[in-house]
N, C-alpha and C positions, 0 to 999 in steps of 0.2 A: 141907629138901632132898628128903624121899620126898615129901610132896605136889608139889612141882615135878618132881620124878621119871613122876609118874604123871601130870600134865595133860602132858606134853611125850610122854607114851604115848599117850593121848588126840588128841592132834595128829597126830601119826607115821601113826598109824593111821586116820586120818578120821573120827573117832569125837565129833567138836566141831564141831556145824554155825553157820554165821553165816549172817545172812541181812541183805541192804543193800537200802537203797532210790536210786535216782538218779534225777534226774530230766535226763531229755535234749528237745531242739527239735526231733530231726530222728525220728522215727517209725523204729522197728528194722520192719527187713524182713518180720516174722513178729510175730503177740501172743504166743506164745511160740518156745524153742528151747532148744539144746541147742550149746554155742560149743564147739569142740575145734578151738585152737591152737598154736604153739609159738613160745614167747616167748623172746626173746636183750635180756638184761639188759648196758646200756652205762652201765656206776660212773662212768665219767667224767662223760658228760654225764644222769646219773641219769634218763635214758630208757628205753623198753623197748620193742623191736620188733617185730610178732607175724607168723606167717610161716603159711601154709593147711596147709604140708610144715615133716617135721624137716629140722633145717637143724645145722648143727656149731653145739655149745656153747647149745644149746635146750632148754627144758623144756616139756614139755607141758602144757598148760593148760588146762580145762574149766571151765564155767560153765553152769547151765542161767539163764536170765529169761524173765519175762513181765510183759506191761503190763499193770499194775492199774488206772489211772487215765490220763485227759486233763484240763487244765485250764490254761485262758488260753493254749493252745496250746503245752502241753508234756505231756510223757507221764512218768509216774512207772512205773517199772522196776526188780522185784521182782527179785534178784539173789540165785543161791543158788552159790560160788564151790564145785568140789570138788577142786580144788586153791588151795594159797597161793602164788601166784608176786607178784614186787615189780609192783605196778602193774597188776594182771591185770584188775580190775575196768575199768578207765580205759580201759586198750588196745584190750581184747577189743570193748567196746561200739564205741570209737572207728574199728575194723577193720570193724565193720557197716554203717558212717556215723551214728551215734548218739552223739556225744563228748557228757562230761559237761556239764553246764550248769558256764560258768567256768571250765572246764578247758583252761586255753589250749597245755598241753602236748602235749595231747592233741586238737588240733583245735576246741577251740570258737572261737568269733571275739570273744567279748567277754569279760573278766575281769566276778565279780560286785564289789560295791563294798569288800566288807567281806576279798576276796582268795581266799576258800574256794572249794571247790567246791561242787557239789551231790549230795553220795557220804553216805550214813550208815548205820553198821551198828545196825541196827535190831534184830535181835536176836541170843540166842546159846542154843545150846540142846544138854546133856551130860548123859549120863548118870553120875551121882557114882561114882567107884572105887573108894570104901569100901561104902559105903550103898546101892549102887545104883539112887540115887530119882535120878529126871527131874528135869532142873532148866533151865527157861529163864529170860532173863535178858531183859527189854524196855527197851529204852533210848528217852528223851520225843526227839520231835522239837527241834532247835536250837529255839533262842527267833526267829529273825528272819523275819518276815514272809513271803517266800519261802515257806519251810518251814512256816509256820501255817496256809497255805493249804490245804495238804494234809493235814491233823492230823483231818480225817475218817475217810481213810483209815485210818490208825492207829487209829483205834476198832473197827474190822468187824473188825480181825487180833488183837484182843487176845481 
């Protein structure tokens, strides 16, 4: 319980960075930026809606990306979120015109076959609360073809 005590401090505090890759068709408007939205979370229909203004019953939402890569005419899109809202990755991009590759929820026009998206949290990077040693964490890209194509990339970031 005090280790889960302290990473949920860790959290609370923005003190736990993730970092995602996605990969989208439609080119974001800038090679990088900095998103600050405000998202309204609907349980019902497990959507989330992002809004330029706060709006009643909204959380604010930021994201910095940039494009690391193009290839076979998609752009891979280096995602650093600085808040955790449900879906914020998805939206945020989707609110740029960039929806996830697959992500039909969120605006793309075609499911991929196997159903996923193209969203992965690529790495994770904290500093320990005892020990205070740096610790990142790198997670292998999916095994499916798609994804292997860009496992270049992931070599120059390690």
């Amino acid at each position: 319980s005090k280790a889960l005590e302290r990473m949920n401090k860790l959290f609370r505090d923005q003190e736990f960075h993730k970092t995602y890759w996605a990969i989208v068709k439609e080119k974001p408007p800038n090679i990088e930026d900095k998103l600050v939205n405000w998202l309204v979370k609907d349980s019902r229909n497990n959507k989330t809606s992002s809004y330029n203004k706060e709006k009643k019953g909204s959380q604010k939402s930021e994201l910095y990306y940039k494009i690391i890569g193009d290839l076979n005419g998609h752009y891979l899109i280096e995602v650093e979120p600085l808040t955790g809202r449900p879906h914020q990755i998805r939206v945020q991009l989707a609110t740029i015109g960039s929806p996830i590759r697959g992500d039909l929820k969120y605006g793309f026009g075609k499911a991929n076959d196997d159903g996923n998206i193209n969203l992965h949290a690529v790495s994770q990077h904290f500093t320990h609360p005892v020990t205070k040693q740096e610790i990142t964490i790198h997670a292998p890209l999916p095994m499916d073809a798609f994804w292997q194509q860009y496992s270049d990339f992931q070599i120059q970031l390690e």
